[in-house]
N, C-alpha and C positions, 0 to 999 in steps of 0.2 A: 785681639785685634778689633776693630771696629765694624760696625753693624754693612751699611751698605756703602759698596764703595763709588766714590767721585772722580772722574779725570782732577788730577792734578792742575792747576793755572800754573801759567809757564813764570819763573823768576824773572823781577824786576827789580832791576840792582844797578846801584851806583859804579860800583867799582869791582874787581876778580883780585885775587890775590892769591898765589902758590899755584897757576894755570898762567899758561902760556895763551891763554883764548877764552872769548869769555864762552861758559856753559850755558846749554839749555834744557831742559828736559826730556825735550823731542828728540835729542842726539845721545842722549842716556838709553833710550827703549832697548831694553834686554838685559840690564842691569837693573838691581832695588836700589833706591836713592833711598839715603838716609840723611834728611834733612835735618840738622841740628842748629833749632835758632838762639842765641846767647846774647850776654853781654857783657862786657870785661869788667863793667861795676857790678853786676850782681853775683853778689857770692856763690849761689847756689848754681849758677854758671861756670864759673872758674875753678870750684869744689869738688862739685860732681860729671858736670854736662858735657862741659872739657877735654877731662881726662875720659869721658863715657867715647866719644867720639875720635879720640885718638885710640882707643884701645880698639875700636871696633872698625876703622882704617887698617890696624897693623894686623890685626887678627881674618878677615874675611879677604877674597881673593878680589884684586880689583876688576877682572872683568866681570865677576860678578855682582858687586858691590861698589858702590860710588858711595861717599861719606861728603856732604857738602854741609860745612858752615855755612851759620847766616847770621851774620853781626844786625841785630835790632835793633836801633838806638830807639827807644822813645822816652828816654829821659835823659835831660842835659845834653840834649842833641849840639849845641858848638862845643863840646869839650872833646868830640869823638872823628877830628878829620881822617882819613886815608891816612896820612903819615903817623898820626896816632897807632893805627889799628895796625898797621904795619908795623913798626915797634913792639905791641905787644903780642904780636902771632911770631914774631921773631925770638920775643923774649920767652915763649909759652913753647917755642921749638914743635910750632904747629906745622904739620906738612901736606895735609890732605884741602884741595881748594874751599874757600873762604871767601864769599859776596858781600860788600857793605849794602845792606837795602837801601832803597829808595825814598828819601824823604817823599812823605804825602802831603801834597797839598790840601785836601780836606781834614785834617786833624794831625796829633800827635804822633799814631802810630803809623811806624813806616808802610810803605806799598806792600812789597810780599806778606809783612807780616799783618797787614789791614785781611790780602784777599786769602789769606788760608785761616784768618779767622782767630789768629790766635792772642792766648788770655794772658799771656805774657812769657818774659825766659826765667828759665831755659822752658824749651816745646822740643819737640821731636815728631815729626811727619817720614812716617817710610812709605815709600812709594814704588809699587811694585812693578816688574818689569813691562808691563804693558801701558804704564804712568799712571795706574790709580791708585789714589790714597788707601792704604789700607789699613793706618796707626796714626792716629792723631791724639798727642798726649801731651799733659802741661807737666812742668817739674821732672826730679830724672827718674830713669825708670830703671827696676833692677835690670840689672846686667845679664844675670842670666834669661829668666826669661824676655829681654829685648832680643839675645844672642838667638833665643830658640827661635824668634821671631823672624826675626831675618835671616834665619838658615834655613825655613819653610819656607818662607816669599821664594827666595835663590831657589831652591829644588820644586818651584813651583812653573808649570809651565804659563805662558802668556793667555792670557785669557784670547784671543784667538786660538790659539790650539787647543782651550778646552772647549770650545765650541764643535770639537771636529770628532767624526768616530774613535772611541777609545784606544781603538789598534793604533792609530795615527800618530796618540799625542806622544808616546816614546819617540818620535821621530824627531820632540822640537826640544 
């Protein structure tokens, strides 16, 4: 996992897709977000990243685990409307929620993926139950050890209760 950890910045996103309501992070807190950012032209997204994030939806329990797509367009940004992307989260029998980012007005790269910094997709950002980044990685990542990773975060308590007497943090 990664060295020190940052509060998470909350998603800025166009559009929700397979959510009745758009998400935020702040409403996540007590669950690891597993943010997986893609894109349905690049291969190494639809290859690996994909299926990495479906598998790890059906696999981990959702109150524990939230698994949120993040469609990144920063290349051929008019080929990629909503109905587009809906089409192929449909065709891809994707079911775990799915955000189109936010075009940025200062450059290429979309919003979310401007403020978490990333070098392109597929990326993967876990974020642990108290919303801090704890895994920031570009390209996919094996499965097993992503799996171990986020089954430490889950049985990890909230960094508030690790600040508390050690008798305590069994309690959270």
């Amino acid at each position: 996992m990664t060295g020190a950890s940052v509060q998470a910045p909350e998603l800025t996103v166009q559009t929700w897709f397979n959510t009745d309501r758009p998400l935020s992070l702040a409403a996540l807190r007590g669950r690891v977000v597993v943010l997986v950012a893609f894109q349905a032209l690049c291969p190494n997204s639809v290859a690996g990243a994909i299926p990495q994030a479906r598998r790890i939806h059906e696999t981990f329990e959702p109150k524990d685990v939230a698994v949120i797509g993040l469609h990144a367009t920063f290349e051929h940004h008019d080929a990629y409307s909503p109905a587009v992307l809906k089409a192929f989260i449909h065709e891809y029998r994707l079911q775990f929620p799915i955000a189109l980012d936010s075009p940025n007005a200062h450059g290429p790269i979309p919003h979310t993926m401007d403020q978490y910094d990333m070098r392109g997709t597929p990326s993967v950002v876990l974020i642990d139950r108290s919303g801090l980044i704890r895994k920031h990685a570009f390209g996919v990542s094996d499965d097993l050890a992503l799996g171990a990773q986020i089954g430490a975060l889950a049985h990890e308590p909230p960094a508030a209760l690790q600040q508390l007497d050690p008798a305590l943090r069994s309690l959270g």
